[in-house]
C-alpha positions as CSV (number, residue, x, y, z in Angstrom):
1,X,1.5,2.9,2.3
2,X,-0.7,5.9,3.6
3,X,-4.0,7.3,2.4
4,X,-4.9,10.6,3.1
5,X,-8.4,10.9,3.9
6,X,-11.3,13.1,4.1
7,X,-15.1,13.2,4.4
8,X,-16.8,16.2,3.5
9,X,-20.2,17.8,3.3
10,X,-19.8,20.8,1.0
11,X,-21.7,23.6,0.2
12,X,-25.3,23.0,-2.3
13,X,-23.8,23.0,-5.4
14,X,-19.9,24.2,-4.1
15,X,-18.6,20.9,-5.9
16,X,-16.7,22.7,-8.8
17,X,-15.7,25.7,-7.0
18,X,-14.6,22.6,-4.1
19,X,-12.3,21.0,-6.9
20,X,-10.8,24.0,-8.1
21,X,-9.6,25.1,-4.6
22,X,-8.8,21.5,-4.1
23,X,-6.0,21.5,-7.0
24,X,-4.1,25.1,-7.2
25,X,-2.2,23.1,-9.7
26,X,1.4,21.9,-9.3
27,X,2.9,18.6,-9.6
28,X,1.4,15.6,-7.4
29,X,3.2,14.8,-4.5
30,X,6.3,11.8,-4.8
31,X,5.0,8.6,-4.8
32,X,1.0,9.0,-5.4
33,X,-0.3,6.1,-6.1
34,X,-4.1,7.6,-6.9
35,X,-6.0,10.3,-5.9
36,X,-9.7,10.2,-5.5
37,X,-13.0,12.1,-5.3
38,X,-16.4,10.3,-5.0
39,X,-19.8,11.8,-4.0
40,X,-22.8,10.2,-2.8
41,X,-25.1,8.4,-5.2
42,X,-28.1,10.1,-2.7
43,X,-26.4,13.6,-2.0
44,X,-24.2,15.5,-4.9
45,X,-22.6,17.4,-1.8
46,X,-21.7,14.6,0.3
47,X,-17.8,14.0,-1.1
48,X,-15.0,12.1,-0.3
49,X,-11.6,12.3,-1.2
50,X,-8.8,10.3,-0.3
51,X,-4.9,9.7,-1.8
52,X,-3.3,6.6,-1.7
53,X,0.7,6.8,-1.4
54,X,3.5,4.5,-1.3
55,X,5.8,5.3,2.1
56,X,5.1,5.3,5.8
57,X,4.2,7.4,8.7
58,X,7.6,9.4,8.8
59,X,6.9,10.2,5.0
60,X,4.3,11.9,6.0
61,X,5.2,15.7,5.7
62,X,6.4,15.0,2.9
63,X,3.2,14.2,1.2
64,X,1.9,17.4,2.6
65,X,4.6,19.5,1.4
66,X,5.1,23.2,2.1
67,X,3.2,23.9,5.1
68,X,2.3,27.1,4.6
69,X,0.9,26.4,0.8
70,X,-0.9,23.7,2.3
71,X,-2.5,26.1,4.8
72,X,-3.2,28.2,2.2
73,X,-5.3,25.7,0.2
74,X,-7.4,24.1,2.9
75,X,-8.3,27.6,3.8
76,X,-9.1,28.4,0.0
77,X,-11.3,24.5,0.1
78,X,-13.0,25.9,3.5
79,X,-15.2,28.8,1.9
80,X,-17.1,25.8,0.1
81,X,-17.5,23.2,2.7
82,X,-20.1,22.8,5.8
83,X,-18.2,20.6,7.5
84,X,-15.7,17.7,8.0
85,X,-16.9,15.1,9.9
86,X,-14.0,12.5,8.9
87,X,-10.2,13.5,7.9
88,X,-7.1,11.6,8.5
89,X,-3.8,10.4,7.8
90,X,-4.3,6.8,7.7
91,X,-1.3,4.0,7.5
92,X,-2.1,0.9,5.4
93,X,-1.7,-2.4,7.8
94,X,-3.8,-5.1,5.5
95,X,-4.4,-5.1,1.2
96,X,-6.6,-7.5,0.1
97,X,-6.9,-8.0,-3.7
98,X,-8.9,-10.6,-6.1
C-alpha cells in the first residue's frame, strides 16, 4: 500500500482556490483507497493532504498518471501555496487497527 503525502502552508485564505487546482476533475486514480485533506485546528492555512492506495512502490507512476497533466496541476496548486515543508511517496510497512 502507498500514501501519497504532502504538507502544505498555503496562501491566507488560498484554501478554495487550493482545492480547486487540487482536483481538475477526472476520474481517481486505480486502486484509491481514500483521499484526504485536513487543516489545522490553530491555522486554516496549514493543510495536509495525503491518498492512501492499494499497490506497491513499482505502482507508483501509475498513481501519478500522465506526467505532464500532473506537472500541469502542481504548477496550477503552486500559485496558492507558501511552501512545502513535507511531501512524499510513502510505502505502507505496519497497519494497526482496533
Amino acid at each position: 500500500m502507498l500514501v501519497f503525502f504532502s504538507g502544505r502552508r498555503l496562501k491566507p485564505g488560498a484554501w478554495e482556490q487550493f482545492r480547486r487546482a487540487w482536483d481538475p476533475g477526472g476520474d481517481l486514480p486505480e486502486g484509491t483507497v481514500a483521499i484526504y485533506h485536513a487543516r489545522n485546528l490553530k491555522d486554516p492555512d496549514e493543510v495536509i493532504s495525503f491518498g492512501i492506495f492499494d499497490g506497491g512502490p513499482e505502482d507508483r507512476s501509475s498513481v501519478r498518471g500522465d506526467e505532464q497533466e500532473e506537472l500541469r496541476r502542481q504548477d496550477a496548486m503552486a500559485a496558492f501555496v507558501e511552501n512545502v515543508p513535507l511531501e512524499g511517496v510513502y510505502e505502507v510497512i505496519e497497519e494497526i487497527r482496533p
